[in-house]
C-alpha positions in Angstrom: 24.9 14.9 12.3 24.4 16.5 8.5 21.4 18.8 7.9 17.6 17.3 7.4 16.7 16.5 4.4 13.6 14.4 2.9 16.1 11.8 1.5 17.8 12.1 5.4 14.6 11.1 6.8 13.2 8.3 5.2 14.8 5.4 7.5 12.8 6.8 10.3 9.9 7.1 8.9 9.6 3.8 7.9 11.1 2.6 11.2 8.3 4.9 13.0 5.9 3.2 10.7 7.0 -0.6 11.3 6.3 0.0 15.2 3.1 1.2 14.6 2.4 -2.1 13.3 4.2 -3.9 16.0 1.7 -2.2 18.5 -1.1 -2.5 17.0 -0.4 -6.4 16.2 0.2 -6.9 20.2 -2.4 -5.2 20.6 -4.6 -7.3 18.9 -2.7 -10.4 20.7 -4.3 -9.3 23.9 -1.5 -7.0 24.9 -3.0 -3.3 26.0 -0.9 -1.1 24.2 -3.0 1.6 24.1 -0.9 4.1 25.5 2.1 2.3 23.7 0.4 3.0 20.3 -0.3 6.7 21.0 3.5 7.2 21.3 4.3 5.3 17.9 1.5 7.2 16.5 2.7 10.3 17.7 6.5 9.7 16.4 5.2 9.1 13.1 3.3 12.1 13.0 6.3 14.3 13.8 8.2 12.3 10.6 5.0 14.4 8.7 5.7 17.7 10.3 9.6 17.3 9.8 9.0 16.4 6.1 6.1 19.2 6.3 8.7 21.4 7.9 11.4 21.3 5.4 9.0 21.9 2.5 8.0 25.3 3.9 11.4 26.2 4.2 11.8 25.6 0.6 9.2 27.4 -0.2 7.0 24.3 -1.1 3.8 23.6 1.2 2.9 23.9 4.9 1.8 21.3 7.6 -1.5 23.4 7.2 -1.6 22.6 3.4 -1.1 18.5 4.4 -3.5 18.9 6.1 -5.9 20.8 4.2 -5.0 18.3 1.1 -5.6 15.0 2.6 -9.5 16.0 4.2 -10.1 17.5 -0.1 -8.5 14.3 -1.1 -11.0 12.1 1.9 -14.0 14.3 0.8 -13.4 13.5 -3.1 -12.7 10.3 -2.8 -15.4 9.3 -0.8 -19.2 10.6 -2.1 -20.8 8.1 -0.3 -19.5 9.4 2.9 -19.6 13.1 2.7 -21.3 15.9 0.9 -19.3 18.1 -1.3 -18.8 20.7 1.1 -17.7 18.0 3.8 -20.6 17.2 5.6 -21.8 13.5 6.2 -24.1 11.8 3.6 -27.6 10.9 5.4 -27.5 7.4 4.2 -24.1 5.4 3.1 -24.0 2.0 0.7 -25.1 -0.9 2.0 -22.1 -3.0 0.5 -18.3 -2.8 0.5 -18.5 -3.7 -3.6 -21.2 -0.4 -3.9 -18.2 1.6 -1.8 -15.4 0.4 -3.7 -17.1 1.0 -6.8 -18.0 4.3 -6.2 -14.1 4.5 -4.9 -12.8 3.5 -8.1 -15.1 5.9 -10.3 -13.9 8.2 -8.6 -10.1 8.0 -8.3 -10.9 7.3 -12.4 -12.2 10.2 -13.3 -9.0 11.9 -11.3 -7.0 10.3 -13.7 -8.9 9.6 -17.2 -5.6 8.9 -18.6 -4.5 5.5 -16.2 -5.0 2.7 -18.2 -2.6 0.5 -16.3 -4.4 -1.1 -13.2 -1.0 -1.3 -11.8 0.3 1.9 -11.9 0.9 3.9 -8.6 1.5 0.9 -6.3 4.8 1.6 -4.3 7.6 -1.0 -6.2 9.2 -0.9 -3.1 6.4 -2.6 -1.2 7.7 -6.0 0.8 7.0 -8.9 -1.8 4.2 -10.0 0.1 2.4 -6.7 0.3 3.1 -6.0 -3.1 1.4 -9.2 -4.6 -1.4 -8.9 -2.6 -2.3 -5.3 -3.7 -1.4 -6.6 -7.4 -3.8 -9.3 -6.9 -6.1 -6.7 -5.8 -5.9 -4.3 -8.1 -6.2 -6.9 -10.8 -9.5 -8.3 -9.6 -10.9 -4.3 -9.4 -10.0 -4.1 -13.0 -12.3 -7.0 -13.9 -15.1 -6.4 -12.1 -14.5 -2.9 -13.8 -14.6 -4.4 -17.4 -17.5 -6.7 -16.5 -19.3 -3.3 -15.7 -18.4 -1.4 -19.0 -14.9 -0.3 -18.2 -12.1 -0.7 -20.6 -10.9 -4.1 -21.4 -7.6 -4.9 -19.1 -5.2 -7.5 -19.6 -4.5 -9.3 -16.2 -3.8 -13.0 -16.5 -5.1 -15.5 -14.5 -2.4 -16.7 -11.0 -3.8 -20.3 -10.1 -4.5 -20.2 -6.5 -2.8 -22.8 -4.7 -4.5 -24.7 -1.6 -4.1 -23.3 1.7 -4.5 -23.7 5.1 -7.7 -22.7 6.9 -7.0 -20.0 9.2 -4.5 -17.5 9.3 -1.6 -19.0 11.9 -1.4 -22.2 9.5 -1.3 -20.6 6.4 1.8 -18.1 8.5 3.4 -21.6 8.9 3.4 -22.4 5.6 4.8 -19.3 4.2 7.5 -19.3 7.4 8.1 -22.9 5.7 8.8 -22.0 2.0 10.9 -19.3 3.0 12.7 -22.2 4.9 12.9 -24.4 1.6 14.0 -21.3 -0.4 17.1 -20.4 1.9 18.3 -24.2 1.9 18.1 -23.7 -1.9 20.1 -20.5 -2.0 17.0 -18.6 -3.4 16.3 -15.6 -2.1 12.1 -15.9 -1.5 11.8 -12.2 -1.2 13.2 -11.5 -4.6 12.1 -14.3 -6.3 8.7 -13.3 -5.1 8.9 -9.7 -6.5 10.4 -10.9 -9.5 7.1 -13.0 -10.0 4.5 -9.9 -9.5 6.9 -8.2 -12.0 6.3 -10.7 -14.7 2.5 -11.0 -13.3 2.1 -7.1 -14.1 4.0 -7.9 -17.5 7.1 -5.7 -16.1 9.4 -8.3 -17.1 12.0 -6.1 -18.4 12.3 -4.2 -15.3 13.2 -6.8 -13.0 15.8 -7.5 -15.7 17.2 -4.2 -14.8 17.2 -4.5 -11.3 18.5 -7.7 -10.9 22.5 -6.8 -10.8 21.3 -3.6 -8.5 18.9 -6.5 -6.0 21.9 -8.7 -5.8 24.3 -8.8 -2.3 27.7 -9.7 -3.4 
């Protein structure tokens, strides 16, 4: 086995990451995975001190200064929470708009110059994820502009009709994945192809399309 490296590493975090999920999703199936999920937890946490690890050997950052970032980053982030200094607020929003709102001032005053409500979602993201966070991210934007922000262009994805509850609307998608395979397509590319266009990143799936493709 070659030496560690960040690049190395990456399979197994994502793999540590992906059973995390898988425990927590048994676990809320009924299955007590309690102990299960401590493990998974823990597996992914040593992927943060291997990564944290190599970086202090190159002179970069410590575990300690992880660490030390993320609770500045938690503290910053969330006023409404905690007191500069890190303590707890006395009295928190009463709504989740009030909290993301105060969320998004924040993050934007971290970065004056992010005009693109887009930018800094992972392109790598499964299709799914990655249209939901789009759609997300599009609908903060407006409710930004409708309070004074800067005028964003995000246009309008018709919402098609669904099923009522979770398992059906699972059944669905399991079923247009079905339809796409006996039509050739490939529904997770096609899919990420569409948020590309729907963030107006057209020419970039036009790049990646020879690289996507499986011979």
């Amino acid at each position: 086995m070659g030496a560690l490296t960040h690049e190395s590493l990456v399979e197994y975090l994502i793999e540590e990451a992906y059973e995390v999920v898988d425990s927590i999703e048994a676990g809320a199936a009924g299955t007590d995975t309690a102990d299960e999920l401590r493990g998974e937890l823990g597996d992914v946490l040593l992927q943060v001190v291997l990564h944290a690890r190599l970086a202090e050997e190159r002179g970069q950052f410590t575990f300690d200064d992880v660490a030390r970032t993320i609770t500045e980053k938690m503290v910053r982030r969330n006023p409404h929470v905690f007191r500069p200094e890190g303590s707890l607020q006395d009295s928190f929003p009463a709504t989740v708009e009030e909290i993301v709102e105060k969320w998004d001032a924040v993050k934007k005053a971290e970065k004056p110059g992010r005009s693109d409500p887009f930018e800094g979602i992972p392109p790598h993201l499964p299709a799914l994820a990655l249209a939901q966070k789009s759609l997300e991210r599009a609908d903060r934007a407006k409710r930004a502009e409708r309070s004074g922000g800067p005028e964003r262009r995000c246009r309008p994805v018709a919402a098609a009709e669904v099923p009522d509850s979770e398992a059906a609307l699972g059944d669905l998608l399991l079923a247009v994945v079905a339809g796409s395979r006996a039509k050739g397509f490939d529904a997770e590319r096609a899919l990420r192809a569409a948020v590309r266009r729907y963030q107006g990143r057209d020419g970039d799936a036009t790049k990646r399309e020879g690289s996507d493709a499986v011979p």
